[in-house]
PAFIRO-841376 format. One line per 4 residues: for each residue x, y, z of C-alpha. Coordinates in nm, 4 decimals. Layout:
<lumfis>
X:Y:Z; ...
</lumfis>
This chain:
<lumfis>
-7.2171:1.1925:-0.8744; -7.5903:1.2733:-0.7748; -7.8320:1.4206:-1.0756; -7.7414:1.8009:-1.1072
-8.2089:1.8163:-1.1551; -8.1821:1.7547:-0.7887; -7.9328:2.0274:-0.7099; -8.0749:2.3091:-0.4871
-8.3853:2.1744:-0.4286; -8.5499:2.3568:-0.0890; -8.5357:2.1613:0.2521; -8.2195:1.9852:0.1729
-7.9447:2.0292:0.4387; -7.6548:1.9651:0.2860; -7.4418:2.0317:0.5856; -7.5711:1.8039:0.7804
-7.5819:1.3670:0.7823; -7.8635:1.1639:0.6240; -8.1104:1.1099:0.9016; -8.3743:0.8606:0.8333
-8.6914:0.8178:1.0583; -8.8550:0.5076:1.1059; -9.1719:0.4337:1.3700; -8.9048:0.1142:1.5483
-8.7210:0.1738:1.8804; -8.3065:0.2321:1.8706; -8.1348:-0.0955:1.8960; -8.0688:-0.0046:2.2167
-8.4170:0.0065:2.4211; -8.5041:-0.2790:2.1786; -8.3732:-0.5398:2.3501; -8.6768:-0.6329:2.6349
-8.6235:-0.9131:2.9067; -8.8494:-1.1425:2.9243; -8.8975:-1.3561:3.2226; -9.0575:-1.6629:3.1434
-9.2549:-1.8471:3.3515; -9.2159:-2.1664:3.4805; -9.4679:-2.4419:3.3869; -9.6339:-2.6218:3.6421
-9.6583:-2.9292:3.4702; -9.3853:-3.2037:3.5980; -9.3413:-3.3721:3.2846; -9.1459:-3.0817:3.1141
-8.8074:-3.0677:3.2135; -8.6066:-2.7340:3.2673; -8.2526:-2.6958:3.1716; -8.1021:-2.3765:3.4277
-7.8064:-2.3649:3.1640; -7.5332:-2.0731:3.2891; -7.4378:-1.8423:3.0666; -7.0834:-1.7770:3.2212
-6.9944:-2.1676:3.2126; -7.1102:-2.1487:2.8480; -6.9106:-1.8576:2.7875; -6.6123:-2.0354:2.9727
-6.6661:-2.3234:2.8393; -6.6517:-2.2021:2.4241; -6.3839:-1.8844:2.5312; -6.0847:-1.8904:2.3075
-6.2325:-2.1579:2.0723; -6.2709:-2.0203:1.6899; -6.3809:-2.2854:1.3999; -6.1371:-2.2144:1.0750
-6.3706:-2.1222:0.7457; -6.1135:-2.0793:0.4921; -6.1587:-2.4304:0.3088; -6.5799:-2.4345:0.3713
-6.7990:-2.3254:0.0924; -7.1404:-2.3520:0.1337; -7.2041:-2.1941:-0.1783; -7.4479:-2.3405:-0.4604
-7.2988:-2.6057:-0.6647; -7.2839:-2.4473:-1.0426; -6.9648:-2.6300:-1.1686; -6.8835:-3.0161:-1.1407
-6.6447:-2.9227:-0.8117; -6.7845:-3.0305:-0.4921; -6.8692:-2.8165:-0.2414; -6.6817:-2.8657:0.1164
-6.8304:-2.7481:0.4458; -6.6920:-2.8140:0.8146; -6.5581:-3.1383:0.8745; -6.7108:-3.3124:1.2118
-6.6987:-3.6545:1.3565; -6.9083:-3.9230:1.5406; -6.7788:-3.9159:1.8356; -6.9378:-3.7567:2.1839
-6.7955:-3.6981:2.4814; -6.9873:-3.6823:2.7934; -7.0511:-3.3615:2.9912; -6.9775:-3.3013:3.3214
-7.0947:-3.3812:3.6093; -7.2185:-3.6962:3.3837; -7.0932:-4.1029:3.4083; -6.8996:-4.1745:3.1005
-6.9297:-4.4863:2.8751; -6.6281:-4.7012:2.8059; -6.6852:-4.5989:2.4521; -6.6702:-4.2572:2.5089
-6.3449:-4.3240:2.6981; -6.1757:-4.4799:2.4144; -6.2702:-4.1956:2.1820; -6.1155:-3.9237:2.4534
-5.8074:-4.0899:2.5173; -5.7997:-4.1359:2.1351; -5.8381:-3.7671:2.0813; -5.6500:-3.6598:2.3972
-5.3089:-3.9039:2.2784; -5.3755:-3.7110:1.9375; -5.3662:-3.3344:2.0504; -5.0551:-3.4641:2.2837
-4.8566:-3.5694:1.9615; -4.9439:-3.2539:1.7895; -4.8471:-3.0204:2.0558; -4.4800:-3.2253:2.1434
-4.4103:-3.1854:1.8172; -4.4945:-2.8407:1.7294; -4.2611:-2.7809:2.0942; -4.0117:-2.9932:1.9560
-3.9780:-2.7722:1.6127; -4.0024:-2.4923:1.8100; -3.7600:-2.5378:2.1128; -3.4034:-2.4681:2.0689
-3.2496:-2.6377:2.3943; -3.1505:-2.9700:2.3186; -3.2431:-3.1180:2.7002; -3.5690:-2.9853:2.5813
-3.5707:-3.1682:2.2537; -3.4881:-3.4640:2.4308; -3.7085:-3.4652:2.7192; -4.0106:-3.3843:2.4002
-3.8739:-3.7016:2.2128; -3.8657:-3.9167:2.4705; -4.2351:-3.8103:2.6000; -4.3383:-3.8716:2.2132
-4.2085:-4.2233:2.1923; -4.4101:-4.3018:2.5402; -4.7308:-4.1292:2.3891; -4.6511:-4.3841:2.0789
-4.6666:-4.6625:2.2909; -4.9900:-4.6328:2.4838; -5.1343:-4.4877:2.1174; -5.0291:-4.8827:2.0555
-5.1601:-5.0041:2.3425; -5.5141:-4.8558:2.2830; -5.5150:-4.9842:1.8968; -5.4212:-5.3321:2.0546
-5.7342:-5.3268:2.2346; -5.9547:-5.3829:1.9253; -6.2429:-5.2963:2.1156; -6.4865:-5.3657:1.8110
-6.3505:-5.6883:1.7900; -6.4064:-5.7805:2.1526; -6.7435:-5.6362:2.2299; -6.8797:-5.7056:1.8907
-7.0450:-5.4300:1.7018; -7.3905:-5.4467:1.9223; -7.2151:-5.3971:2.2734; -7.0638:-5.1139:2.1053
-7.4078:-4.9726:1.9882; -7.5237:-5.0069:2.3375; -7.2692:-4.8212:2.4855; -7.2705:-4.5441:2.2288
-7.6557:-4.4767:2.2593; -7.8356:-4.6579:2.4683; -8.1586:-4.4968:2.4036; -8.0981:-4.5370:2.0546
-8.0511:-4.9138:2.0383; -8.3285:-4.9778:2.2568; -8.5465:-4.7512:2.0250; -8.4363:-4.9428:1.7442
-8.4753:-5.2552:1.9586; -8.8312:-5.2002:2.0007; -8.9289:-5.0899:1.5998; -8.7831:-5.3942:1.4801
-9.0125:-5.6395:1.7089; -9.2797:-5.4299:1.6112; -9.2495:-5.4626:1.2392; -9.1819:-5.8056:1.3507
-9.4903:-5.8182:1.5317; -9.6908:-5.6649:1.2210; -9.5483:-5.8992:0.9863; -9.6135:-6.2289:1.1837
-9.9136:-6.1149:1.3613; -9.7455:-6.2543:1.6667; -9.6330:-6.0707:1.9884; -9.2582:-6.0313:1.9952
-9.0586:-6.2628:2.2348; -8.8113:-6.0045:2.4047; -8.8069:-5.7110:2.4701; -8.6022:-5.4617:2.6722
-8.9416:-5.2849:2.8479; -9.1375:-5.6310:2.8841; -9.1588:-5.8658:3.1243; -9.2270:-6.2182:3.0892
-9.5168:-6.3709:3.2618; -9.6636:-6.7325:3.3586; -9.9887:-6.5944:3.2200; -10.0902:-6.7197:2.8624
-10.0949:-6.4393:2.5770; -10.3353:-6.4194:2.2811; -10.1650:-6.3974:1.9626; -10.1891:-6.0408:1.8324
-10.1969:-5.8812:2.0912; -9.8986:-5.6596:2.2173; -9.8651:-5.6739:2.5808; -9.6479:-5.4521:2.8522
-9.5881:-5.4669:3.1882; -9.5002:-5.1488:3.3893; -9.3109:-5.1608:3.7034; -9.3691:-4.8705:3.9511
-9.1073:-4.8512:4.2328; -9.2507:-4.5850:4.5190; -8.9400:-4.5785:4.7059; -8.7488:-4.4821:4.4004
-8.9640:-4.1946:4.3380; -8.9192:-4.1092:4.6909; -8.5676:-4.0836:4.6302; -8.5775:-3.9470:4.3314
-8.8133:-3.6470:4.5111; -8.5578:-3.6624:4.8476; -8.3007:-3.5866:4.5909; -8.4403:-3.2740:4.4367
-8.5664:-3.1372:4.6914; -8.1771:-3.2020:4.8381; -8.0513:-3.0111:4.5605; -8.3047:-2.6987:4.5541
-8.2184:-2.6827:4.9450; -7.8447:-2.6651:4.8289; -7.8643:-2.4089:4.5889; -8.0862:-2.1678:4.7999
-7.8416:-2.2238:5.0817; -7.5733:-2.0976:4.8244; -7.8059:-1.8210:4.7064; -7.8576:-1.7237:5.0892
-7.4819:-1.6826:5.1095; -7.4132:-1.5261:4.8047; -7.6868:-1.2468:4.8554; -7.7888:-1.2778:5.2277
-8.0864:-1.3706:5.4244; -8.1431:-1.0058:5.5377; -8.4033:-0.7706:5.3431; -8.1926:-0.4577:5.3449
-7.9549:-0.6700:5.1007; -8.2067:-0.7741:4.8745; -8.3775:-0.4027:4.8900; -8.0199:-0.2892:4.7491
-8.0063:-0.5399:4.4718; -8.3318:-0.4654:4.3332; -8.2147:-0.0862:4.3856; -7.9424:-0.1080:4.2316
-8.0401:-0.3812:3.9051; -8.3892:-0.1383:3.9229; -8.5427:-0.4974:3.8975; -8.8060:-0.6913:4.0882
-8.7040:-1.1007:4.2147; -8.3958:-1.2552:4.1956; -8.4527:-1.4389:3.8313; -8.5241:-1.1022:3.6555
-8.1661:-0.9608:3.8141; -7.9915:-1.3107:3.7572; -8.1291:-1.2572:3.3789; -7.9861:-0.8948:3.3528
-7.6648:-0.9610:3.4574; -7.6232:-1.2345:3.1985; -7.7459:-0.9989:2.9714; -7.5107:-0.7323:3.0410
-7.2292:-1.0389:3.0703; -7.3226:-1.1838:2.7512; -7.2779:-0.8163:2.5966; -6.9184:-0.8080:2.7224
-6.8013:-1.0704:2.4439; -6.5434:-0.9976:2.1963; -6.8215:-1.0524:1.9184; -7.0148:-0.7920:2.0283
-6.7264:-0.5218:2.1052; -6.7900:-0.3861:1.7464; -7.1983:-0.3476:1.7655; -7.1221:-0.1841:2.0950
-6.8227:0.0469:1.9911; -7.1073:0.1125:1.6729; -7.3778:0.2036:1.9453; -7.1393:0.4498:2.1371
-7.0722:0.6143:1.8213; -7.4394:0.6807:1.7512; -7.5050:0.8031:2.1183; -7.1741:1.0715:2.0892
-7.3178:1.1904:1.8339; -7.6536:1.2211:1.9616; -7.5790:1.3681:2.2805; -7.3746:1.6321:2.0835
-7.6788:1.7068:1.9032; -7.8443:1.7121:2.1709; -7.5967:1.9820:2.3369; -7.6080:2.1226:2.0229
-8.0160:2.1860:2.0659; -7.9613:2.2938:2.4246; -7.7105:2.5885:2.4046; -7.9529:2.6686:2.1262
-8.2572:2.6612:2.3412; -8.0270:2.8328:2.5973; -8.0266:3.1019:2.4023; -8.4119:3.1007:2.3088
-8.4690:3.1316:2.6714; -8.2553:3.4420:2.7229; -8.4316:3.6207:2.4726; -8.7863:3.4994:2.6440
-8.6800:3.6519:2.9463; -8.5815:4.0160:2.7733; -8.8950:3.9754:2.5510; -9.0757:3.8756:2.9041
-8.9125:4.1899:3.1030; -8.9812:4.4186:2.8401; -9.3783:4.3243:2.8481; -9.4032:4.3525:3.2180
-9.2577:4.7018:3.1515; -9.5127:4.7750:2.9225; -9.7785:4.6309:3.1657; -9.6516:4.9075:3.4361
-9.6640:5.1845:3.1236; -9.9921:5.0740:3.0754; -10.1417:5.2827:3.4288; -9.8972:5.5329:3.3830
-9.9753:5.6538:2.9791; -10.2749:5.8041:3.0808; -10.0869:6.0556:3.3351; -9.8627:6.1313:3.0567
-9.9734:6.4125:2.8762; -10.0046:6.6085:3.1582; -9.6463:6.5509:3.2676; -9.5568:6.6376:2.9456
-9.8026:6.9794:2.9048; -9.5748:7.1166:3.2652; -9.2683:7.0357:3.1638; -9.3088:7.2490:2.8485
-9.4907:7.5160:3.0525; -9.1934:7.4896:3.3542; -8.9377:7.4498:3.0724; -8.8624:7.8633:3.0065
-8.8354:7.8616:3.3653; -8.5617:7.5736:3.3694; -8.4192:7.7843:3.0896; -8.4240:8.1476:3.2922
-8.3125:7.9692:3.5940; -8.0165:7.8034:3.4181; -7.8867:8.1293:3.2927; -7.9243:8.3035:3.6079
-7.7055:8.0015:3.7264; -7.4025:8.0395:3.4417; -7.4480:8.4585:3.5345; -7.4227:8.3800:3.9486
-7.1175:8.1659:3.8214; -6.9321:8.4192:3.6531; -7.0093:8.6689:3.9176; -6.8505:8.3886:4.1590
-6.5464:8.3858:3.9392; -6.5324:8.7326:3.9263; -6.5673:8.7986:4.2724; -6.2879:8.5813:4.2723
-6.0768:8.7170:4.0606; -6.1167:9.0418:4.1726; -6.0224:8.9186:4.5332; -5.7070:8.7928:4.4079
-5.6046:9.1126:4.2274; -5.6874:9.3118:4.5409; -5.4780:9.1167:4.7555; -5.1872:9.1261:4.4890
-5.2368:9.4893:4.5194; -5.2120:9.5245:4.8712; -4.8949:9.3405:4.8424; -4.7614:9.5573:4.5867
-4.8288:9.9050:4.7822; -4.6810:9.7143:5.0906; -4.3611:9.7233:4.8695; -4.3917:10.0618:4.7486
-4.4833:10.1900:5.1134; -4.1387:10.0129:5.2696; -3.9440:10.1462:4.9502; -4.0634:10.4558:5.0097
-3.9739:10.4741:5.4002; -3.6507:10.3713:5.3186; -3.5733:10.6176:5.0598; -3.7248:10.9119:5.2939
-3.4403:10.8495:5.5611; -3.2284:10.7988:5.2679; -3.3395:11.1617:5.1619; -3.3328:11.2988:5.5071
-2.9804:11.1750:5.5619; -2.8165:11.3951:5.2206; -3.0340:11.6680:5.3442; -2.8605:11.6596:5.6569
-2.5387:11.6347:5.4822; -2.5972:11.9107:5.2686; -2.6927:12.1309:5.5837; -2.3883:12.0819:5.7074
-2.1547:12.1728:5.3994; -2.3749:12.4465:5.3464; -2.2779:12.5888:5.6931; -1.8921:12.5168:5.6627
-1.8940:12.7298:5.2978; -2.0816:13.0094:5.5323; -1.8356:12.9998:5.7775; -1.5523:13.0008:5.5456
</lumfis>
């Protein structure tokens, strides 16, 4: 748990993850590609090594470390790191030795008796198991075969040296006869870079002859230039002779030349391993989370920039008040002097509204009243002939009493 002194101190965000600045790039824009140049000189020889091959050539291989202890020696028990051999095979495209042959069939009859067996535990059919047995007992024999060689034996153990490493030998060759030569004070007798002449030699002196063959070098030259005219022919077919192609693959790479593009692309290839997946998968974390900080900032800055533009809009307002403030207190002096006018003519308003709805209502009760008196008037009529008729009536009872 952190010191409670340190609690509450001002400027710590607690809320938020430890960010620590440094003046460096991000691994990510640190990696630069650097296009080195070829040296004129022809004594320095270039090695155009592929990176895919290489990655071919080492994919699915994986070197066991649970034994190896490179750690310091502090007790009496010895320390054990990876176990290697002697043996070199020869790579391709090169002319192997028949040294190097022996050790490959060696190792390949080897592997091939490992792997039948491990089928043989494994496999369950027994046409299988046979098949597997009888292939063992053949590998057996020529694993015979090749130990009845004795190929030490035959060659003796300087043929063998030769054939191993050449260079070597002859290197070796050539610092014996000279601590030969500085012992005796005498030039040696053979060697494998000397020539012998008819000429007589001074003793203590050391003398060479160099051969020069023109029409070798010719060949030699014929021969390169043979193979740089072969591999532009298959970089011609691969990319194209037109411009328009190459314009697109520097467009598209955002490179300039063919080596700088070749050189990305193994890059990018070489990023692609399975080594790698977990720097990578690290890098993509840190850029989420950046670029949701980064949103983060922007819907904040969004809405900065919506309050600019009010806080802009209300001082161009003020800008336009500006000219008009100084007609102001005029406007304001009428409108108090017209204002007991606006008053008088709103009442005489409400008072020409109830005289409307008087007028109004009056109408409506005179018309109700004409109805009524309409009624009263045909009532009336009706109970005048009504009247008229028991007169009549009367009139004439009234004469038949008289005449009675």
């Amino acid at each position: 748990m952190a010191d409670p002194k340190y609690a509450d101190l001002p400027g710590i965000a607690y809320d938020q993850l430890d960010v620590y600045e440094t003046s460096d790039l991000p691994e990510s824009e640190q990696m630069q590609m650097y296009c080195e140049d070829e040296p004129d000189s022809s004594c320095v020889e270039q090695l155009h090594i592929s990176a895919k091959e290489a990655f071919n050539k080492f994919k699915g291989k994986q070197i066991v470390g649970k034994p190896v202890d490179f750690s310091d020696r502090l007790s009496n028990k010895p320390r054990t790191g990876y176990k290697f051999g002697d043996w070199e095979l020869a790579g391709e495209g090169e002319k192997e030795t028949p040294l190097q042959k022996f050790q490959r069939l060696q190792c390949e009859i080897k592997e091939l008796y490992e792997e039948l067996n491990e089928l043989k535990e494994k496999s369950k059919d027994e046409e299988e198991i046979k098949s597997v047995s009888e292939i063992i007992v053949q590998t057996q024999q020529i694993e015979i075969q090749l130990v009845s060689l004795k190929l030490e034996e035959c060659l003796g153990p300087n043929v063998i040296a030769n054939l191993s490493d050449p260079q070597g030998t002859v290197l070796k060759q050539l610092m014996s006869q000279i601590e030969l030569f500085k012992q005796t004070g005498m030039p040696p007798t053979k060697s494998s870079e000397s020539k012998k002449t008819d000429e007589s030699i001074e003793p203590g002196i050391l003398k060479y002859q160099m051969m020069y063959l023109p029409e070798k070098a010719r060949m030699q030259e014929a021969a390169r230039i043979a193979q740089l005219e072969q591999r532009l022919y298959c970089l011609e077919n691969i990319i194209g002779t037109s411009n328009d192609k190459l314009s697109k693959f520097s467009q598209n790479l955002k490179c300039q030349g063919i080596m700088e593009a070749v050189q990305q692309l193994e890059a990018k290839a070489s990023l692609l391993d399975v080594n790698q997946l977990d720097t990578i998968e690290t890098r993509l974390g840190t850029l989420i989370y950046r670029m949701d900080s980064i949103a983060q900032k922007r819907a904040t800055t969004e809405q900065e920039t919506e309050q600019e533009q009010k806080i802009s809009e209300m001082y161009d307002i003020m800008k336009k008040m500006d000219a008009i403030s100084q007609i102001l207190p005029q406007t304001v002096e009428r409108l108090l002097a017209l204002s007991d006018i606006h008053q008088q003519a709103a009442a005489f308003s409400k008072s020409l509204i109830k005289l409307e709805e008087l007028q109004v209502e009056i109408s409506s009760q005179s018309e109700s009243n004409k109805s009524l008196l309409k009624g009263v008037q045909e009532s009336f009529a009706s109970n005048m002939e009504v009247i008229k008729s028991n007169l009549a009536l009367l009139d004439d009872r009234i004469k038949k009493l008289k005449l009675k």
